[in-house]
PyMOL Python script that loads the backbone (N, CA, C, O; Angstrom):
from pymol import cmd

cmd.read_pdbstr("""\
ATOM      1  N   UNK A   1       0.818  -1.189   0.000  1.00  0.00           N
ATOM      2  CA  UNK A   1       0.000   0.000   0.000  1.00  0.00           C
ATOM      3  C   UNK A   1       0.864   1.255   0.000  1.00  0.00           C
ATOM      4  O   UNK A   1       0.546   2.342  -0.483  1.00  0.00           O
ATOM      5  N   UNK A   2       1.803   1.000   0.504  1.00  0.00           N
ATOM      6  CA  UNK A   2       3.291   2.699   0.585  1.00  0.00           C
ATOM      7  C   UNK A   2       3.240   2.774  -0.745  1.00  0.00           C
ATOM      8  O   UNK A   2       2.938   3.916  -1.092  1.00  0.00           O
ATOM      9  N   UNK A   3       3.419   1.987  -1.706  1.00  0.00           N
ATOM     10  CA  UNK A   3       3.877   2.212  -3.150  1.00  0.00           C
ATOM     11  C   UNK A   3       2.525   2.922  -3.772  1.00  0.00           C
ATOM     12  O   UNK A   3       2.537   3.583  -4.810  1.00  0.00           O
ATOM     13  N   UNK A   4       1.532   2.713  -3.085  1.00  0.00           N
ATOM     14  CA  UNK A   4       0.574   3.861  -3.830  1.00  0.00           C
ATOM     15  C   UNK A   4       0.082   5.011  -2.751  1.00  0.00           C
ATOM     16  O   UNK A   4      -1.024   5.521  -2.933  1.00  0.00           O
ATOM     17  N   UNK A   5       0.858   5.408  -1.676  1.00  0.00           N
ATOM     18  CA  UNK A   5       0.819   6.289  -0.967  1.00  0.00           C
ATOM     19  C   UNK A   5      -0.195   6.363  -0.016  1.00  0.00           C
ATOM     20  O   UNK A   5      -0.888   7.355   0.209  1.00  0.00           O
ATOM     21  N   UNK A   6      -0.271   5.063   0.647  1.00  0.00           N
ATOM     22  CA  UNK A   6      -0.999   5.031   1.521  1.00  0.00           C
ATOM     23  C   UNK A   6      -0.848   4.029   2.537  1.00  0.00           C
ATOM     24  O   UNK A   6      -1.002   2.848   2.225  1.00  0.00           O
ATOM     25  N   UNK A   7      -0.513   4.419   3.937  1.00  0.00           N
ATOM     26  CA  UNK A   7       0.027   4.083   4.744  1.00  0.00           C
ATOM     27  C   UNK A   7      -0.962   3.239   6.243  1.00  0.00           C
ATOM     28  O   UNK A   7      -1.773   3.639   7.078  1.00  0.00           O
ATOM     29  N   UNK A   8      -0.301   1.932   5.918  1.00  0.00           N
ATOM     30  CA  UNK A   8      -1.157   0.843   6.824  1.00  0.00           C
ATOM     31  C   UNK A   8      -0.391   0.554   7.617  1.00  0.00           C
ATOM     32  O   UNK A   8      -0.347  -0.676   7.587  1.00  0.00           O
ATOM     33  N   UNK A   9       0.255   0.903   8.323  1.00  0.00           N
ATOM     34  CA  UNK A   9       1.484   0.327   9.130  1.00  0.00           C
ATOM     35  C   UNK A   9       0.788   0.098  11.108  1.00  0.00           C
ATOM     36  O   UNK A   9       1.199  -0.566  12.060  1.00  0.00           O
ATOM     37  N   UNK A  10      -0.343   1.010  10.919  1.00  0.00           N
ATOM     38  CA  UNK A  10      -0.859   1.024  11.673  1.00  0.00           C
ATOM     39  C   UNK A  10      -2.105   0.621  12.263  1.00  0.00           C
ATOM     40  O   UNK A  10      -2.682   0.543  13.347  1.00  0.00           O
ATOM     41  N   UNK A  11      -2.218   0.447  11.283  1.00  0.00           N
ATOM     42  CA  UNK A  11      -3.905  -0.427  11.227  1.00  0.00           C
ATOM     43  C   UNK A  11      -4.189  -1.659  11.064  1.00  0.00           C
ATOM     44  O   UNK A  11      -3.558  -2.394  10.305  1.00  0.00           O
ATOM     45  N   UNK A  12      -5.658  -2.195  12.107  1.00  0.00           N
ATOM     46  CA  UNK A  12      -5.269  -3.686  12.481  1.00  0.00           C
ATOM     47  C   UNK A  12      -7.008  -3.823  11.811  1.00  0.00           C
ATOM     48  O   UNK A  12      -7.825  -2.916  11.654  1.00  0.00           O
ATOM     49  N   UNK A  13      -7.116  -4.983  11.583  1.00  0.00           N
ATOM     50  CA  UNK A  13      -8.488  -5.677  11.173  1.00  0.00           C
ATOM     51  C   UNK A  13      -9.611  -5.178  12.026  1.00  0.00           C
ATOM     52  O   UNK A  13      -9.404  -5.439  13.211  1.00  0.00           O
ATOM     53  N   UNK A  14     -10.820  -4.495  11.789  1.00  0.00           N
ATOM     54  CA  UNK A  14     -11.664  -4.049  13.167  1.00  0.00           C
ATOM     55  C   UNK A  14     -13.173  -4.682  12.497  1.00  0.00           C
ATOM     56  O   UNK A  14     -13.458  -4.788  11.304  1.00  0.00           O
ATOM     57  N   UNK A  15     -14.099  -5.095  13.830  1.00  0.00           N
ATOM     58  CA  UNK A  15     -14.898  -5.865  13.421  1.00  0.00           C
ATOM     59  C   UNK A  15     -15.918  -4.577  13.346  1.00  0.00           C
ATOM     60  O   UNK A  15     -15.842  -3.443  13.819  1.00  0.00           O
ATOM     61  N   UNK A  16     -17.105  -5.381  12.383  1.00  0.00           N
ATOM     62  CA  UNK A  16     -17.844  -4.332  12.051  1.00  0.00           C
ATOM     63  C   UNK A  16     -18.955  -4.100  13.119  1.00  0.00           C
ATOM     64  O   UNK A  16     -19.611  -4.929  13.749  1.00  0.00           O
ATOM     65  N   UNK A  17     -18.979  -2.796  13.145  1.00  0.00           N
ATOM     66  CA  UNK A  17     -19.711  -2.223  14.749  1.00  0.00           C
ATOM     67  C   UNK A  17     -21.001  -1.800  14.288  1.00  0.00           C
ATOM     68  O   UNK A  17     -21.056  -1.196  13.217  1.00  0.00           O
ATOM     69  N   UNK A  18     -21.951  -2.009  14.879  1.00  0.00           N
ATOM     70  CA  UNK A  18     -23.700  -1.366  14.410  1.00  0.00           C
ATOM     71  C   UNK A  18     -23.498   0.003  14.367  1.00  0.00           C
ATOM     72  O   UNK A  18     -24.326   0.530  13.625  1.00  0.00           O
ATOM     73  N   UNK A  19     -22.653   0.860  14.917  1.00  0.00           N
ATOM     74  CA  UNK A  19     -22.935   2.303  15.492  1.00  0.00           C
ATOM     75  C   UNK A  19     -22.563   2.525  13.599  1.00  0.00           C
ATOM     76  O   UNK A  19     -23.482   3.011  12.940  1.00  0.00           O
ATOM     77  N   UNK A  20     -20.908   2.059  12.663  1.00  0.00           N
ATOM     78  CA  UNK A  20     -20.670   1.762  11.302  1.00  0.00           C
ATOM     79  C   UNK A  20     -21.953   1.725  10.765  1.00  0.00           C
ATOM     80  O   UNK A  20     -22.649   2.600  10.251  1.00  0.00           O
ATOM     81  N   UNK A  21     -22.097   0.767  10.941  1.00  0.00           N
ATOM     82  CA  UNK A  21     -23.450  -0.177  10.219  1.00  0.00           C
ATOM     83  C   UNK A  21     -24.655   1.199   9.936  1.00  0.00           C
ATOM     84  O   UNK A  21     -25.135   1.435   8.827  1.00  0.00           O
ATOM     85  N   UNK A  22     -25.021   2.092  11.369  1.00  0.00           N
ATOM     86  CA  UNK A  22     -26.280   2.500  11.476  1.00  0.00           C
ATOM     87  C   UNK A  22     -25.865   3.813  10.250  1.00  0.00           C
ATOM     88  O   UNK A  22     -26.720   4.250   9.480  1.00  0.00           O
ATOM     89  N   UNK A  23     -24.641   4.231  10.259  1.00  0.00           N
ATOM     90  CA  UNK A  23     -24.260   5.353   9.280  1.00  0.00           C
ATOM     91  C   UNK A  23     -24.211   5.374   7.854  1.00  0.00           C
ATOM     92  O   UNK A  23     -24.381   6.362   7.139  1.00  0.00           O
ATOM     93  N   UNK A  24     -23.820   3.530   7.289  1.00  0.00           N
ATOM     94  CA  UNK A  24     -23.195   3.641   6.468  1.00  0.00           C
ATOM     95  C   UNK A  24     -24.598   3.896   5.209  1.00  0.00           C
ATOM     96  O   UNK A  24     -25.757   4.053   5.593  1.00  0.00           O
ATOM     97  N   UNK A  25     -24.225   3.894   3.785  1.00  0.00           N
ATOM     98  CA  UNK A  25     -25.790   3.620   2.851  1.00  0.00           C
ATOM     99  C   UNK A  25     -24.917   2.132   1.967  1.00  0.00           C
ATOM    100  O   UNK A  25     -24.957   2.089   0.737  1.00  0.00           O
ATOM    101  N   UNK A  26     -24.189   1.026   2.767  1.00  0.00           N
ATOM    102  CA  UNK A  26     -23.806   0.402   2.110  1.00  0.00           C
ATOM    103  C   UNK A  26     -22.677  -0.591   2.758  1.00  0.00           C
ATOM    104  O   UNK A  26     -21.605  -0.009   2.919  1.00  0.00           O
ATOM    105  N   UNK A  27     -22.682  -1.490   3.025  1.00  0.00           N
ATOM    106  CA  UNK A  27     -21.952  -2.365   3.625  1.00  0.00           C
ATOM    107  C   UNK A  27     -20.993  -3.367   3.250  1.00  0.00           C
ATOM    108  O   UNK A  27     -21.488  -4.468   3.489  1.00  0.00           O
ATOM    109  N   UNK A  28     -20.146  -3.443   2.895  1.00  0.00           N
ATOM    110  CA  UNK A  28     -19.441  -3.967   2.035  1.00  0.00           C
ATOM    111  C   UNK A  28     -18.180  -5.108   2.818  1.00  0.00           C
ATOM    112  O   UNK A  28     -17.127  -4.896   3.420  1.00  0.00           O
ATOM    113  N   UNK A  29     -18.890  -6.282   2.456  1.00  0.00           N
ATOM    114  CA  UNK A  29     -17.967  -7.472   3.245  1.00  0.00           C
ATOM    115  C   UNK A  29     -17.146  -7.793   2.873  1.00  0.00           C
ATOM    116  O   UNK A  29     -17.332  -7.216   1.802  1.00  0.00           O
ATOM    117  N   UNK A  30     -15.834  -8.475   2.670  1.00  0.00           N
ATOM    118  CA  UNK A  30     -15.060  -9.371   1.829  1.00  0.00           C
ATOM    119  C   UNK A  30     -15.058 -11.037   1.976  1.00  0.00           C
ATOM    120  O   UNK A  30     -14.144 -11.722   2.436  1.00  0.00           O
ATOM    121  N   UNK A  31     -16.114 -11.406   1.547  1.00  0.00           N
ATOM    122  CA  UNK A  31     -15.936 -13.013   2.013  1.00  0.00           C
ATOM    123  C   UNK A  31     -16.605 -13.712   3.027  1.00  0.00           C
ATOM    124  O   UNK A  31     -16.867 -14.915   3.030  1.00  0.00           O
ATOM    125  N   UNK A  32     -16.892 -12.792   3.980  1.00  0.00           N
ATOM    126  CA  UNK A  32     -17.007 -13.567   5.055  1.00  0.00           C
ATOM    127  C   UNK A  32     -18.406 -14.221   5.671  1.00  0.00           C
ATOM    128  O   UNK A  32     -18.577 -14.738   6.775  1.00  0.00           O
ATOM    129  N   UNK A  33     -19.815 -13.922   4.045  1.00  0.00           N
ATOM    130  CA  UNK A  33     -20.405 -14.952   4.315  1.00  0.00           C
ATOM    131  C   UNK A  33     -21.436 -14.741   5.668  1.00  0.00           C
ATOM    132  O   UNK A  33     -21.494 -13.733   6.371  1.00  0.00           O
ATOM    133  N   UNK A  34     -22.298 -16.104   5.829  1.00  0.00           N
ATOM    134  CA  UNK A  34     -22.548 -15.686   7.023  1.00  0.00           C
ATOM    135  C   UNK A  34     -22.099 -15.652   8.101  1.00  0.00           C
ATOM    136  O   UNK A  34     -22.861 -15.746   9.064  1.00  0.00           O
ATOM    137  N   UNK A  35     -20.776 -15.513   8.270  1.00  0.00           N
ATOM    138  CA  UNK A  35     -20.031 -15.200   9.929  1.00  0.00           C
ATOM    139  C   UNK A  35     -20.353 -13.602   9.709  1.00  0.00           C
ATOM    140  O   UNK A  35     -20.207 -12.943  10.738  1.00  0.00           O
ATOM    141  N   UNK A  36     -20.784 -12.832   8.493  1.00  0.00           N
ATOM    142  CA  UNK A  36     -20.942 -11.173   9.085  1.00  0.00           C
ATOM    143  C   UNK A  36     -22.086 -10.775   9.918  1.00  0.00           C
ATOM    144  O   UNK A  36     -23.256 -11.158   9.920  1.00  0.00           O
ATOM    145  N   UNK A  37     -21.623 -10.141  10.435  1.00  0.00           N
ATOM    146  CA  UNK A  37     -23.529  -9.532  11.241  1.00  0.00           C
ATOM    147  C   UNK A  37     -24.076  -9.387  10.257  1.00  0.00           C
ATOM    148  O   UNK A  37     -23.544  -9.191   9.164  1.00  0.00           O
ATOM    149  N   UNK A  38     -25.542  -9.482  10.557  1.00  0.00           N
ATOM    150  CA  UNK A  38     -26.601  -9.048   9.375  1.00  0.00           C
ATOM    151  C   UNK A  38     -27.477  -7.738   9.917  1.00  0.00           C
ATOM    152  O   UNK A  38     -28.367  -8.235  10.607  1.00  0.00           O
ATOM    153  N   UNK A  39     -27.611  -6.457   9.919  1.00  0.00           N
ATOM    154  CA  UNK A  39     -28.252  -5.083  10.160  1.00  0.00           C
ATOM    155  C   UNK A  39     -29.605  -5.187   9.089  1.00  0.00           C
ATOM    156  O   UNK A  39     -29.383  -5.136   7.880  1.00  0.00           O
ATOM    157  N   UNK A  40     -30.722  -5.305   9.493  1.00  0.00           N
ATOM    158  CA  UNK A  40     -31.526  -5.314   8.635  1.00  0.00           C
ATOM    159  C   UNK A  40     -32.162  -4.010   7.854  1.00  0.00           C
ATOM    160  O   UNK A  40     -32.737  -3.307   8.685  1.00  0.00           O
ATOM    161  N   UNK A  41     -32.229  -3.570   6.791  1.00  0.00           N
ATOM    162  CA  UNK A  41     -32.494  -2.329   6.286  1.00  0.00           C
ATOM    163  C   UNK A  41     -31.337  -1.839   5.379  1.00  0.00           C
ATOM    164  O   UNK A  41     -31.498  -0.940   4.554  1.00  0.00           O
ATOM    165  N   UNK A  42     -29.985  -2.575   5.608  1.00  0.00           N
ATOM    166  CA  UNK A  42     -28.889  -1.897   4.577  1.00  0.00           C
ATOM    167  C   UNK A  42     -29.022  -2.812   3.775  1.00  0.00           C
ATOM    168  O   UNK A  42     -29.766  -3.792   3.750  1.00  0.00           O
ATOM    169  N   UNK A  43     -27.761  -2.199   2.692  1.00  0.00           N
ATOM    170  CA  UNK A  43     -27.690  -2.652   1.138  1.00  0.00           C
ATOM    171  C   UNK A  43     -26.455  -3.362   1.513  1.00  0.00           C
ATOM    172  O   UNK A  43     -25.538  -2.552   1.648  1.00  0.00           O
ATOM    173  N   UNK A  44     -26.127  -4.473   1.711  1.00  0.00           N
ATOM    174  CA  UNK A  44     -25.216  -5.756   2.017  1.00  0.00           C
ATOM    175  C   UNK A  44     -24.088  -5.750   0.364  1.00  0.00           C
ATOM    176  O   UNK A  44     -24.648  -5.180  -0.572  1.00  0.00           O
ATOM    177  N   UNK A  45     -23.001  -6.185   0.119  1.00  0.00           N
ATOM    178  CA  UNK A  45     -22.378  -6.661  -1.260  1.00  0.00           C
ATOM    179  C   UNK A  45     -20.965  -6.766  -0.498  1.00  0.00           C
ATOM    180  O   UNK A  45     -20.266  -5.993   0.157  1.00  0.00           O
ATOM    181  N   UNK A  46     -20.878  -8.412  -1.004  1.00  0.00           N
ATOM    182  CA  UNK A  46     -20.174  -8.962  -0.380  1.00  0.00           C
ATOM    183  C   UNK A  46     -19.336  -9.551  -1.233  1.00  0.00           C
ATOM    184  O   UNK A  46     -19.748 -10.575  -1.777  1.00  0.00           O
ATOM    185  N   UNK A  47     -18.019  -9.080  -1.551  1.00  0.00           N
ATOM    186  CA  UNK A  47     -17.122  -8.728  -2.471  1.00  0.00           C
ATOM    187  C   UNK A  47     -16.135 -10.146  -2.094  1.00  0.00           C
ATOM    188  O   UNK A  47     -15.459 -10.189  -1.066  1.00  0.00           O
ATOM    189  N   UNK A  48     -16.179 -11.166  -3.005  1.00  0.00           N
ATOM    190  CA  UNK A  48     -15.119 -12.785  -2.584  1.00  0.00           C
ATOM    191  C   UNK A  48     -13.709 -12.616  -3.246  1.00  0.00           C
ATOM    192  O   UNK A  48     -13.290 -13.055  -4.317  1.00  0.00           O
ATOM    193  N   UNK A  49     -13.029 -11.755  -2.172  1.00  0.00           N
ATOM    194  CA  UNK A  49     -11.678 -11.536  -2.998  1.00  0.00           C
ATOM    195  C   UNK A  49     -10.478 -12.933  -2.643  1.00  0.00           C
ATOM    196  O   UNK A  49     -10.541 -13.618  -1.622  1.00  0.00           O
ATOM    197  N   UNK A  50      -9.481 -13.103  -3.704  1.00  0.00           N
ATOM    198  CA  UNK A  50      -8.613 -13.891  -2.989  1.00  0.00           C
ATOM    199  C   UNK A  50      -8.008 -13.062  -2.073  1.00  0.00           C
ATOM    200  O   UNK A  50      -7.763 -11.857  -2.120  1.00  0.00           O
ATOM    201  N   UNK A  51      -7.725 -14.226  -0.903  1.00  0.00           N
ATOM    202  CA  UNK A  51      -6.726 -13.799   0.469  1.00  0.00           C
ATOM    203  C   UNK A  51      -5.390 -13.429   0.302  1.00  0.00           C
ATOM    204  O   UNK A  51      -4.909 -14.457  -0.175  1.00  0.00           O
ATOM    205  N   UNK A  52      -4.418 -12.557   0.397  1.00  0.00           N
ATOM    206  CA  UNK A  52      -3.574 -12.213  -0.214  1.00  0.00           C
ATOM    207  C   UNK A  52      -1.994 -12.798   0.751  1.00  0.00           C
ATOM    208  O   UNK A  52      -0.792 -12.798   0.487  1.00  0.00           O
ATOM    209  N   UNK A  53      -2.763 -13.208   1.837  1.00  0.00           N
ATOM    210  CA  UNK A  53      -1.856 -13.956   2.618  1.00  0.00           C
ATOM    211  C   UNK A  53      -1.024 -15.217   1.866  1.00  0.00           C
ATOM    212  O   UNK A  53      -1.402 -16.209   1.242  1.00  0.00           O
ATOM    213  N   UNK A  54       0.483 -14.604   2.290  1.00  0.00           N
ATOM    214  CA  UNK A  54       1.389 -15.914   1.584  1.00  0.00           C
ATOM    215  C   UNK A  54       1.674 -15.866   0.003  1.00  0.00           C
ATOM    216  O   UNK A  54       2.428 -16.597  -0.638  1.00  0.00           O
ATOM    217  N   UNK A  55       0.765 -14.671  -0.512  1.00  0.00           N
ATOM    218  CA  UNK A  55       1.287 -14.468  -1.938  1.00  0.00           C
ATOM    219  C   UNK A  55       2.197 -13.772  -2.055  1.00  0.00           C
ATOM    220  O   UNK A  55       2.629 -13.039  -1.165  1.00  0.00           O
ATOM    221  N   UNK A  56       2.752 -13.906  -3.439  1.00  0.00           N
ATOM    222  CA  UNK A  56       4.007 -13.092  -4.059  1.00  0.00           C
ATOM    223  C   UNK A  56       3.325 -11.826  -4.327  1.00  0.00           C
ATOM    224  O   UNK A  56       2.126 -11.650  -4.116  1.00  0.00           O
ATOM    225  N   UNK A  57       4.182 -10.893  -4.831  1.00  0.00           N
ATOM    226  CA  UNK A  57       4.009  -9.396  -4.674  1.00  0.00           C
ATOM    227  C   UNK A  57       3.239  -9.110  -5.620  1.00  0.00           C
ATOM    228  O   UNK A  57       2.793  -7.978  -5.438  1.00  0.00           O
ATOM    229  N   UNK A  58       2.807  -9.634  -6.671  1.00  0.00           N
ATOM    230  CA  UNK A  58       2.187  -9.476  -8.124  1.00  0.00           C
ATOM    231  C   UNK A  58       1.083  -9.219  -7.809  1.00  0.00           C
ATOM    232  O   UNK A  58       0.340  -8.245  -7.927  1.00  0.00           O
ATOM    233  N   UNK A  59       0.985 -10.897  -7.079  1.00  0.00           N
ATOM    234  CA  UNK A  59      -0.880 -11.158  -6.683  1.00  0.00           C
ATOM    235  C   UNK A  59      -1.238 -10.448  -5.560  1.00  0.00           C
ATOM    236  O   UNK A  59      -2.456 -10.417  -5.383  1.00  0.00           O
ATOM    237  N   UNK A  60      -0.716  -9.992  -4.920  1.00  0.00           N
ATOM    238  CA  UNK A  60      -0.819  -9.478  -3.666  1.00  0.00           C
ATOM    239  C   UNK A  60      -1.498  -7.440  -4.493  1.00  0.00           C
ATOM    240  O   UNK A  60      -2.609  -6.945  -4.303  1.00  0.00           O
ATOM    241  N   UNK A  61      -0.391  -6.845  -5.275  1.00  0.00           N
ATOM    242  CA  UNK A  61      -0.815  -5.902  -6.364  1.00  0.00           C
ATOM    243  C   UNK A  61      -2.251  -6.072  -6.732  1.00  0.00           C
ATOM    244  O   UNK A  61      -3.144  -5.295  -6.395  1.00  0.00           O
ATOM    245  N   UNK A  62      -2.408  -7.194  -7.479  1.00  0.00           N
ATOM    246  CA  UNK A  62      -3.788  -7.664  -8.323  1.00  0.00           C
ATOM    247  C   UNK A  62      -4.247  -7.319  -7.100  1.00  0.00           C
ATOM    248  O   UNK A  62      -4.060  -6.137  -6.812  1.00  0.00           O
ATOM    249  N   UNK A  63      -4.967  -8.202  -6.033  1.00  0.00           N
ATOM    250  CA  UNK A  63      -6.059  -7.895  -5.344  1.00  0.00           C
ATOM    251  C   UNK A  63      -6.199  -6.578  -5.046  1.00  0.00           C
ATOM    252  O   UNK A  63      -7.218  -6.040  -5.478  1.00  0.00           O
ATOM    253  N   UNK A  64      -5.202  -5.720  -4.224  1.00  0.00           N
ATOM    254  CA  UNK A  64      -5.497  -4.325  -4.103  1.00  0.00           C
ATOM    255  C   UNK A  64      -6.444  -3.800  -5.322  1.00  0.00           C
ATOM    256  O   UNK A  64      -7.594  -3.362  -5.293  1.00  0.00           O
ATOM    257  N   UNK A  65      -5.479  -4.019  -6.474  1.00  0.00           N
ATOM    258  CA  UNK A  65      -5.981  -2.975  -7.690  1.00  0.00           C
ATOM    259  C   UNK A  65      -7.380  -3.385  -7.527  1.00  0.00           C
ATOM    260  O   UNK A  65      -8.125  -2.409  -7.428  1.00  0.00           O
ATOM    261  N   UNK A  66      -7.846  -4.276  -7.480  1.00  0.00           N
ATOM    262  CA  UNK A  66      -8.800  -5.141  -7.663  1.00  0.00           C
ATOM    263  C   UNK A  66      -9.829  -4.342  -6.987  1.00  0.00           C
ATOM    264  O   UNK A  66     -10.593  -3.633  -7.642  1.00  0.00           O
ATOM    265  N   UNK A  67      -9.896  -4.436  -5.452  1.00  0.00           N
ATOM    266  CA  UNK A  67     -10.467  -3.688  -4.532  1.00  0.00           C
ATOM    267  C   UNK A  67     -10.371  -2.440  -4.845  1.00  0.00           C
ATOM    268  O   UNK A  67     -11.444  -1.912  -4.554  1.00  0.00           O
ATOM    269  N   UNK A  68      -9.359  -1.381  -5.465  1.00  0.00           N
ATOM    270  CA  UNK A  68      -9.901  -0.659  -6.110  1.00  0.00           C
ATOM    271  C   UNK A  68     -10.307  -0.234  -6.775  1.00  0.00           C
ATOM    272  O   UNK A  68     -10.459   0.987  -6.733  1.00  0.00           O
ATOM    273  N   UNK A  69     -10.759  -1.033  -7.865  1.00  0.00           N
ATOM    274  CA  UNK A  69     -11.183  -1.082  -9.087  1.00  0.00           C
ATOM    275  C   UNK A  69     -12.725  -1.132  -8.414  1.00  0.00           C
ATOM    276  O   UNK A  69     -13.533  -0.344  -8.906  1.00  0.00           O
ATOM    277  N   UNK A  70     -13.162  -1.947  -7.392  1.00  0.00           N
ATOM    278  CA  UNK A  70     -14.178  -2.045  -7.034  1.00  0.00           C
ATOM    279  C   UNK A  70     -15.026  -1.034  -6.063  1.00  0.00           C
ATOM    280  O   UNK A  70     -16.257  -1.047  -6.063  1.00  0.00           O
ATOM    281  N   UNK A  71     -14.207  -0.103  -5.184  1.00  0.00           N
ATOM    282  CA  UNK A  71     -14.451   1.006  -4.474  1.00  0.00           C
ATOM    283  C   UNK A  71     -14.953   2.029  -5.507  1.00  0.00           C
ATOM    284  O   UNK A  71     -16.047   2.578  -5.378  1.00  0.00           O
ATOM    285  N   UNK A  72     -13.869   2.342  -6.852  1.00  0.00           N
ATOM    286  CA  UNK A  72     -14.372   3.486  -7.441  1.00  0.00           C
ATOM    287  C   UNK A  72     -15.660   3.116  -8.186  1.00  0.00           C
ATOM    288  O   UNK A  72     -16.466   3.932  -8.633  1.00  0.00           O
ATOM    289  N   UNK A  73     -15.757   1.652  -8.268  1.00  0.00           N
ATOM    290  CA  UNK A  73     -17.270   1.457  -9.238  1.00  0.00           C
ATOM    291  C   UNK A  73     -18.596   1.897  -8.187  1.00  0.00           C
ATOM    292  O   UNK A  73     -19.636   2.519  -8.401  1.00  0.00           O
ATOM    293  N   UNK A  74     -18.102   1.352  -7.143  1.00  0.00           N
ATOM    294  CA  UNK A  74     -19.032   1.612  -6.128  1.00  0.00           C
ATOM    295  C   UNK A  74     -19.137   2.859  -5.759  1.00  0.00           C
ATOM    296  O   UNK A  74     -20.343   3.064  -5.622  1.00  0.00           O
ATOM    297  N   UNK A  75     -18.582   3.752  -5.536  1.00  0.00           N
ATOM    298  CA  UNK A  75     -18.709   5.314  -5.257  1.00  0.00           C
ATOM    299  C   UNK A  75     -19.110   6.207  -6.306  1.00  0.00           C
ATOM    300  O   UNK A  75     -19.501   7.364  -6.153  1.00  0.00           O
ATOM    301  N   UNK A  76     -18.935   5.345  -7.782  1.00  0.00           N
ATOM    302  CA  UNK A  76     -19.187   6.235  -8.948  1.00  0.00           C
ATOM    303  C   UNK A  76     -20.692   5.928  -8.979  1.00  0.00           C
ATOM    304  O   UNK A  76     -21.398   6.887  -9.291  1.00  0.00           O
ATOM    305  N   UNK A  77     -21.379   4.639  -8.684  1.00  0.00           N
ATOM    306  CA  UNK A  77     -23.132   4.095  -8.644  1.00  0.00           C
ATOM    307  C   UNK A  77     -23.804   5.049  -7.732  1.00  0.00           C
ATOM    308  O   UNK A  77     -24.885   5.592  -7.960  1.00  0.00           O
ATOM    309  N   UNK A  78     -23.058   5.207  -6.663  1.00  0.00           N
ATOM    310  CA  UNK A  78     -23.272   5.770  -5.724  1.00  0.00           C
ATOM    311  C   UNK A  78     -23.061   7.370  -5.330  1.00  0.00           C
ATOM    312  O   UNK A  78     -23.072   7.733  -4.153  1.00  0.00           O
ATOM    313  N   UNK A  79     -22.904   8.110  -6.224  1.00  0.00           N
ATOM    314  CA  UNK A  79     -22.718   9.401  -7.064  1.00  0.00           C
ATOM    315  C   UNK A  79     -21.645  10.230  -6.293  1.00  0.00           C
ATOM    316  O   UNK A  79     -21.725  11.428  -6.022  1.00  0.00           O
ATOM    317  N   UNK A  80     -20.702   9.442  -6.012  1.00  0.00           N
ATOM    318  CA  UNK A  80     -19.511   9.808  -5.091  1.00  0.00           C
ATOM    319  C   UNK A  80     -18.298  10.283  -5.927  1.00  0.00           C
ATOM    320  O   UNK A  80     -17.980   9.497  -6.819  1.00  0.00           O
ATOM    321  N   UNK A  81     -17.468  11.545  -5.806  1.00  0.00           N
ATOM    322  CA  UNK A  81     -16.557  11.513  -6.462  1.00  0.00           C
ATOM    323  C   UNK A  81     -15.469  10.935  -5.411  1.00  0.00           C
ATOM    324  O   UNK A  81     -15.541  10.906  -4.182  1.00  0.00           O
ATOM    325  N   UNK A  82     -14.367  10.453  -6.331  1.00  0.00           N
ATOM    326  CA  UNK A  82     -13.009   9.545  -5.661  1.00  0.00           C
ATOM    327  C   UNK A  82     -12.206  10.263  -6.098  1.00  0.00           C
ATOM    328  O   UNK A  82     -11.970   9.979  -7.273  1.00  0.00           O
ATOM    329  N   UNK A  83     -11.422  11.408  -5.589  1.00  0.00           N
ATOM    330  CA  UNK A  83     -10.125  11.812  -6.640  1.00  0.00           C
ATOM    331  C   UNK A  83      -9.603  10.657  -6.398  1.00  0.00           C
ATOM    332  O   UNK A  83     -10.105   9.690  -5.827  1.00  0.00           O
ATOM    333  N   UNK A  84      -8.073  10.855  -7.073  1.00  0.00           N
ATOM    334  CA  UNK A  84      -6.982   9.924  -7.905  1.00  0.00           C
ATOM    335  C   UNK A  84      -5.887  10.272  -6.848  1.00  0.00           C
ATOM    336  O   UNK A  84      -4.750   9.812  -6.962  1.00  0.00           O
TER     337      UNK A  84
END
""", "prot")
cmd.dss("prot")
cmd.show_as("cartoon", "prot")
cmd.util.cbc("prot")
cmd.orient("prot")
């Protein structure tokens, strides 16, 4: 993520909280199926990315891009601008 200027060095996995949930217009899982809470009334999309754990640097690239390839589709449906 440094190589595209954005810095995780600090940030740890956080589970998803209702207080999230009650704000968001959109909930967006990776995988996880029904182990996620379910909030009834949001718009759920639950994105099955590969796990990037233990991959080489390529694939590890791919998924990011991937996920962002998928954020800006989602913010552009969603009449959001994303600068670059």
């Amino acid at each position: 993520m440094r190589e595209v200027g954005v810095d995780i060095s600090t940030e740890t996995p956080k589970p998803l909280e209702a207080d999230a949930v009650r704000e968001s217009d959109v909930v967006v899982t990776m995988g996880c199926g029904d182990e996620c809470p379910f909030y009834p009334g949001k718009r759920y999309v639950d994105w099955e990315l590969e796990d990037p754990a233990g991959k080489d640097l390529e694939t590890v690239r791919r998924i990011r891009d991937e996920i962002e390839d998928r954020v800006r589709a989602l913010l552009s449906e969603l009449g959001v601008d994303y600068p670059r």
